[in-house]
N, CA, C and O atoms as a MOPAC input file, in Angstrom:
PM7 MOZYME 1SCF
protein

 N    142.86500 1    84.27900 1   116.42300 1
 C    141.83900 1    83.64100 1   115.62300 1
 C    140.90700 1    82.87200 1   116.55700 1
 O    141.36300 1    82.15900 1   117.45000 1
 N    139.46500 1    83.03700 1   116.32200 1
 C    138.84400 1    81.98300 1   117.06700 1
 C    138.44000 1    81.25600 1   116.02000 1
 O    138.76100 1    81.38000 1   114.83800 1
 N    137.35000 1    80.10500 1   116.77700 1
 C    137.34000 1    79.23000 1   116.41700 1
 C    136.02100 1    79.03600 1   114.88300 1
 O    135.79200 1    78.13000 1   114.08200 1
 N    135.58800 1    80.08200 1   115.05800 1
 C    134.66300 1    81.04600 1   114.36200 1
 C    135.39800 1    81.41100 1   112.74700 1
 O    134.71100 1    81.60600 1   111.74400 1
 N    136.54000 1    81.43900 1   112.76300 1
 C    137.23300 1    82.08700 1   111.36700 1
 C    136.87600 1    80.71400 1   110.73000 1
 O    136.08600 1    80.53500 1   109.80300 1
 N    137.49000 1    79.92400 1   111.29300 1
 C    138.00500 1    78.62400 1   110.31000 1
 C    136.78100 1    77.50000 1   109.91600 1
 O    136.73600 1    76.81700 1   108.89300 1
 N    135.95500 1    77.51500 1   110.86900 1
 C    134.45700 1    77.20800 1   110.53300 1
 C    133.47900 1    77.96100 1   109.67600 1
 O    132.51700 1    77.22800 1   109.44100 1
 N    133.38700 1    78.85200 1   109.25600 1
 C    132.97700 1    79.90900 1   108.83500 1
 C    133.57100 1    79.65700 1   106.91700 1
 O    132.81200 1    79.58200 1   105.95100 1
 N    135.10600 1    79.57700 1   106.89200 1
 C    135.64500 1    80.01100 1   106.09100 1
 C    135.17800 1    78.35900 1   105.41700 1
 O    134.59200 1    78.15500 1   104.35400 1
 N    135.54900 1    77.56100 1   106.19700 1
 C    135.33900 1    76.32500 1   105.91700 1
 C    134.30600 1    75.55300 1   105.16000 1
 O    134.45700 1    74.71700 1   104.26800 1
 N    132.86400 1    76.17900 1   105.90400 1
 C    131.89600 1    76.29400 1   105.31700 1
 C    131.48300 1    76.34100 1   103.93200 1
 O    131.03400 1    75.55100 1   103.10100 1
 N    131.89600 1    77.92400 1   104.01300 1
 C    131.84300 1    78.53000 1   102.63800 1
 C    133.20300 1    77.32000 1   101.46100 1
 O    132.96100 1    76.94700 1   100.31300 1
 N    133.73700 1    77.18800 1   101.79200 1
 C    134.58400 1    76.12900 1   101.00100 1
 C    133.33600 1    74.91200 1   100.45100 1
 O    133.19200 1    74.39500 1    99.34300 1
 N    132.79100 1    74.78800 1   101.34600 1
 C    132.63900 1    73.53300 1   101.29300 1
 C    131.26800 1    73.65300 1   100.66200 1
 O    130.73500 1    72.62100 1   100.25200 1
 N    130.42800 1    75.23400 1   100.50400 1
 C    129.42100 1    75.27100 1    99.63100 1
 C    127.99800 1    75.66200 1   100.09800 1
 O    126.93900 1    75.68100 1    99.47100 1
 N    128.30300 1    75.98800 1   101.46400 1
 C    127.27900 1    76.59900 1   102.35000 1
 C    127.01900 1    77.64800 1   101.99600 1
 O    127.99700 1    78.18700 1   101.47800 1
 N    125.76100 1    78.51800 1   102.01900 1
 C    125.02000 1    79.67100 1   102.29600 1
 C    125.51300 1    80.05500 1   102.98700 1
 O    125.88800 1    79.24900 1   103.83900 1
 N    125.90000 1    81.49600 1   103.19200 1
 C    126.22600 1    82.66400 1   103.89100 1
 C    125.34300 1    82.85500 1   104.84500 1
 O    125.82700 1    83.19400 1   105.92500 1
 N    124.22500 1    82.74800 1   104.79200 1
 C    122.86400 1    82.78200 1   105.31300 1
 C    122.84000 1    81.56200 1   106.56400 1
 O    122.67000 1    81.83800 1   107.75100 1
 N    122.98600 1    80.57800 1   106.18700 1
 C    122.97900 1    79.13000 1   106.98800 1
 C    124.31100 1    79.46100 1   107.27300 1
 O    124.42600 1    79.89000 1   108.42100 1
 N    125.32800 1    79.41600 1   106.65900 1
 C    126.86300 1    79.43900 1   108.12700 1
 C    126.86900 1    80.69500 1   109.32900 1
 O    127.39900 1    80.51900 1   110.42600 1
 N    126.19400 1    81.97800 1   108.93500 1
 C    126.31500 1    82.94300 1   109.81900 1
 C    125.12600 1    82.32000 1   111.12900 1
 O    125.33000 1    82.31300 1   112.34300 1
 N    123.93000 1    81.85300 1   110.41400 1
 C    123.36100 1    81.03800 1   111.19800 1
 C    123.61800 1    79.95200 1   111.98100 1
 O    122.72100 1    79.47000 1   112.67300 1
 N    124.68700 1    79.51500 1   111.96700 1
 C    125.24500 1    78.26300 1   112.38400 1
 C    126.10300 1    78.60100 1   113.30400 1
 O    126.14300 1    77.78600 1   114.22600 1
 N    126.97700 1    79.71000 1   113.43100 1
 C    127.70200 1    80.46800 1   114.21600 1
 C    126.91200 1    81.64600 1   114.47400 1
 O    127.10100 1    82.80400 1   114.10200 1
 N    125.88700 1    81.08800 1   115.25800 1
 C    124.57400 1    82.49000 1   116.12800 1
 C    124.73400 1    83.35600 1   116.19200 1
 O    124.83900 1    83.90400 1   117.28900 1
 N    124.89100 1    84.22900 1   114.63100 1
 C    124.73700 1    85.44300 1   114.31300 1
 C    123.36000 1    85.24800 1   113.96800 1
 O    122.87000 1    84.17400 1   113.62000 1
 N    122.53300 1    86.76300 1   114.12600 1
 C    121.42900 1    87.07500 1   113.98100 1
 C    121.07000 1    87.55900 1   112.70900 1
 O    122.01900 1    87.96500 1   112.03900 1
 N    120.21200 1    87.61000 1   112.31700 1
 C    119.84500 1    88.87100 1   111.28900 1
 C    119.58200 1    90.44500 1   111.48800 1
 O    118.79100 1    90.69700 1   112.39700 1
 N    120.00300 1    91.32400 1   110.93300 1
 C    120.04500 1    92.40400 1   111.34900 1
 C    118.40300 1    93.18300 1   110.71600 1
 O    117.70900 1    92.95500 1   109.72500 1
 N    118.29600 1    94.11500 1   111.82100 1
 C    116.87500 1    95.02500 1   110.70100 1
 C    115.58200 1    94.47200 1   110.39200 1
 O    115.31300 1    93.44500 1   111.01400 1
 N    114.81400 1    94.84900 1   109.67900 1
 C    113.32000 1    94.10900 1   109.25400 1
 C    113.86400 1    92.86900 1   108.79900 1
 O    112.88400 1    92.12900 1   108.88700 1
 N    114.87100 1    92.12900 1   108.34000 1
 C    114.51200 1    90.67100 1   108.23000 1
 C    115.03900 1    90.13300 1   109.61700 1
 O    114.66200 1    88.96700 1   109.73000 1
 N    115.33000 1    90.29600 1   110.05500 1
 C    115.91900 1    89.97600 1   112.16100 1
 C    114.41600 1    89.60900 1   112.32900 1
 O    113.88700 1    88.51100 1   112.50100 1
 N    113.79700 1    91.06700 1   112.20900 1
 C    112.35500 1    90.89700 1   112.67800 1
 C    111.05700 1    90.12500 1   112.41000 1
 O    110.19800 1    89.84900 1   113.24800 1
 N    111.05500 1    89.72800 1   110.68600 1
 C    110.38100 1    89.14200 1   110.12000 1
 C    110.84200 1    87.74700 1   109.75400 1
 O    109.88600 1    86.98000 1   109.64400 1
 N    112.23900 1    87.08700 1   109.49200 1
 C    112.14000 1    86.18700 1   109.15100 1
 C    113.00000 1    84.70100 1   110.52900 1
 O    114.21700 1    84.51500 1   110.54700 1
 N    112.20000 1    84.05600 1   111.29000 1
 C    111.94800 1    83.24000 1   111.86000 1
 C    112.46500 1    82.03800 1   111.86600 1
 O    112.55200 1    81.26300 1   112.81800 1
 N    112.82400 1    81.89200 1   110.72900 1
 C    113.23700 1    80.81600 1   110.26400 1
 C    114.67800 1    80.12900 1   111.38300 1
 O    115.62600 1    80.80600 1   111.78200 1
 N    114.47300 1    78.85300 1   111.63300 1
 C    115.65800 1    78.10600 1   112.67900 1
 C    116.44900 1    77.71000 1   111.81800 1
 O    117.59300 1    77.99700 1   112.16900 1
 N    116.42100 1    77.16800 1   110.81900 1
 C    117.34400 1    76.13200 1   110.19100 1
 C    118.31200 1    75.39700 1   111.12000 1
 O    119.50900 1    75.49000 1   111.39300 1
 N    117.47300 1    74.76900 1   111.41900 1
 C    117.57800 1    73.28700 1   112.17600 1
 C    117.96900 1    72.21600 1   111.03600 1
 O    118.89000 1    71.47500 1   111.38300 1
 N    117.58500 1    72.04400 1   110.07300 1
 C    117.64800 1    70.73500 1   109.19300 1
 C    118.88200 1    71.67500 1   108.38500 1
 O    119.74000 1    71.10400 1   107.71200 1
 N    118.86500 1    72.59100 1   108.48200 1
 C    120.31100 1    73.04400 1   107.59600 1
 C    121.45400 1    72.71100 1   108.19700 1
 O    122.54600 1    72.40100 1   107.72200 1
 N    121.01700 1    72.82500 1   109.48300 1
 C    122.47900 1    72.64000 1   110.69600 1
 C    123.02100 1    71.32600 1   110.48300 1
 O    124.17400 1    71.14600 1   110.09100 1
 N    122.30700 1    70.52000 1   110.70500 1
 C    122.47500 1    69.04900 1   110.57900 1
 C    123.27300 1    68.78500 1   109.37900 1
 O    124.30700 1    68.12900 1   109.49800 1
 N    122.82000 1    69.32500 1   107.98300 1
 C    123.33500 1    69.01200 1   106.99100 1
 C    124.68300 1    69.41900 1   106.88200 1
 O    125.49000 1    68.81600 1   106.17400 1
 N    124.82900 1    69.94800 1   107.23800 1
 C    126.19500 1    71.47600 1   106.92900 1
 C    126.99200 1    70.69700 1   108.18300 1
 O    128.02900 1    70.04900 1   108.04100 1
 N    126.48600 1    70.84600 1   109.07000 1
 C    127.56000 1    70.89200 1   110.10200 1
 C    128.28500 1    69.07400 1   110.03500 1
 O    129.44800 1    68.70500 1   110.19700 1
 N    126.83800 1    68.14600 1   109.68700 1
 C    127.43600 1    67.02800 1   109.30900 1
 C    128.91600 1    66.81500 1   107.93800 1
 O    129.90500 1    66.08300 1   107.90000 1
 N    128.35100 1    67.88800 1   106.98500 1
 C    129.41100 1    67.68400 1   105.92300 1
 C    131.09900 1    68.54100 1   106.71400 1
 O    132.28300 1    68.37000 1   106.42200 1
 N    130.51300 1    69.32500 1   107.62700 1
 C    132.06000 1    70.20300 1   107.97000 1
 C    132.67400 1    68.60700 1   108.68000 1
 O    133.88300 1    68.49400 1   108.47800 1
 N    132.15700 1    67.60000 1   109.32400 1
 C    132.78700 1    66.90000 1   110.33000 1
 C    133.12700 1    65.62900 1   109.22800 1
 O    134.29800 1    65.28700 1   109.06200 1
 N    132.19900 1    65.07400 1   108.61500 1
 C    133.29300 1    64.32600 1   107.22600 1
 C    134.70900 1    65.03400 1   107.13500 1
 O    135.81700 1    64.54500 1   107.35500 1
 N    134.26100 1    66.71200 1   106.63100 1
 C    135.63600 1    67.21100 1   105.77900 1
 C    136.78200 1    67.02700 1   107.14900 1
 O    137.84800 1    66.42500 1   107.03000 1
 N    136.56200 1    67.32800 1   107.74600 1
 C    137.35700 1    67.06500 1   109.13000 1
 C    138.12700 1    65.68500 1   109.43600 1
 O    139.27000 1    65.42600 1   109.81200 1
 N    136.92700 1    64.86700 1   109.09000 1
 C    137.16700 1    63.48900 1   109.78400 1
 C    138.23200 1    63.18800 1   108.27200 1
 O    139.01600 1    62.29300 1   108.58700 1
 N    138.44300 1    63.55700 1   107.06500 1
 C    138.86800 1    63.35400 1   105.98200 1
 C    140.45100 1    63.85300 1   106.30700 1
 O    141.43300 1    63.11100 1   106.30900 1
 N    140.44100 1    65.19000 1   106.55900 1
 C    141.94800 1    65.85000 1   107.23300 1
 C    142.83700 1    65.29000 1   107.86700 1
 O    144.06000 1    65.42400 1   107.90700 1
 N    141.74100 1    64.30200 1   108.63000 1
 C    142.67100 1    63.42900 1   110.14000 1
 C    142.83600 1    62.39800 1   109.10700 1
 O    143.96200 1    62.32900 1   108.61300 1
 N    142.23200 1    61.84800 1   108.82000 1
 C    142.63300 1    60.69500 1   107.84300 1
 C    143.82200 1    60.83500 1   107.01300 1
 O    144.70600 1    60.07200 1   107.40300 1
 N    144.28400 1    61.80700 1   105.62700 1
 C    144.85800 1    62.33800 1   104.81800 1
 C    146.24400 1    62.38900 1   106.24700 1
 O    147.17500 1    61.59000 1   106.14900 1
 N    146.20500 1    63.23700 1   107.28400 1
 C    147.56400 1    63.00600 1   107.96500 1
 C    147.94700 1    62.11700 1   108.73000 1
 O    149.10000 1    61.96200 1   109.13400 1
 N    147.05200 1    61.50100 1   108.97200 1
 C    147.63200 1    59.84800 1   109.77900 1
 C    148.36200 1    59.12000 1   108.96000 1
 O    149.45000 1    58.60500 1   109.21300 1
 N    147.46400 1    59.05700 1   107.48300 1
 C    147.93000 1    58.63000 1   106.70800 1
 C    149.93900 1    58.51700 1   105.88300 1
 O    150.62000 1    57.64300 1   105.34500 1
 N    150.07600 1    59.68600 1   106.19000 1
 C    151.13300 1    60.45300 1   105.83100 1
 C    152.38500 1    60.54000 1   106.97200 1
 O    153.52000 1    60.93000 1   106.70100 1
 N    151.88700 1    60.05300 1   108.42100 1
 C    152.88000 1    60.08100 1   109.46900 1
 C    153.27900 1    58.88900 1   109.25100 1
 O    154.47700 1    58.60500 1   109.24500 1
 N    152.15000 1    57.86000 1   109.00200 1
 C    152.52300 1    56.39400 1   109.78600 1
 C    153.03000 1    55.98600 1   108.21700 1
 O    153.49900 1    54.87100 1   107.98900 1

């Protein structure tokens, strides 16, 4: 597994576009929209990738919680 499955899958959990997570893990677009559509989603990244590191920072929390 890389590190790619679980970010990806995660994503989509969490309510992301297919579109913006494949984008987020620098997959391209394939064909005439590769070619035509330009678009960075830069302000998507931010959003998304900020909510994956809450859900994250939430995980560590939930098991610290539970050791100590």
């Amino acid at each position: 597994m890389t590190y790619a499955e679980p970010v990806r899958t995660g994503l989509s959990r969490l309510g992301c576009s297919s579109e913006v997570a494949e984008a987020i893990l620098g997959h391209s677009h394939k064909g005439i929209e590769g070619t035509y559509n330009l678009h960075g989603y830069e302000a998507e990244y931010k959003v998304w990738l900020q909510k994956w590191a809450d859900y994250l920072d939430m995980l560590v929390t939930q098991y610290e919680t539970q050791i100590y």
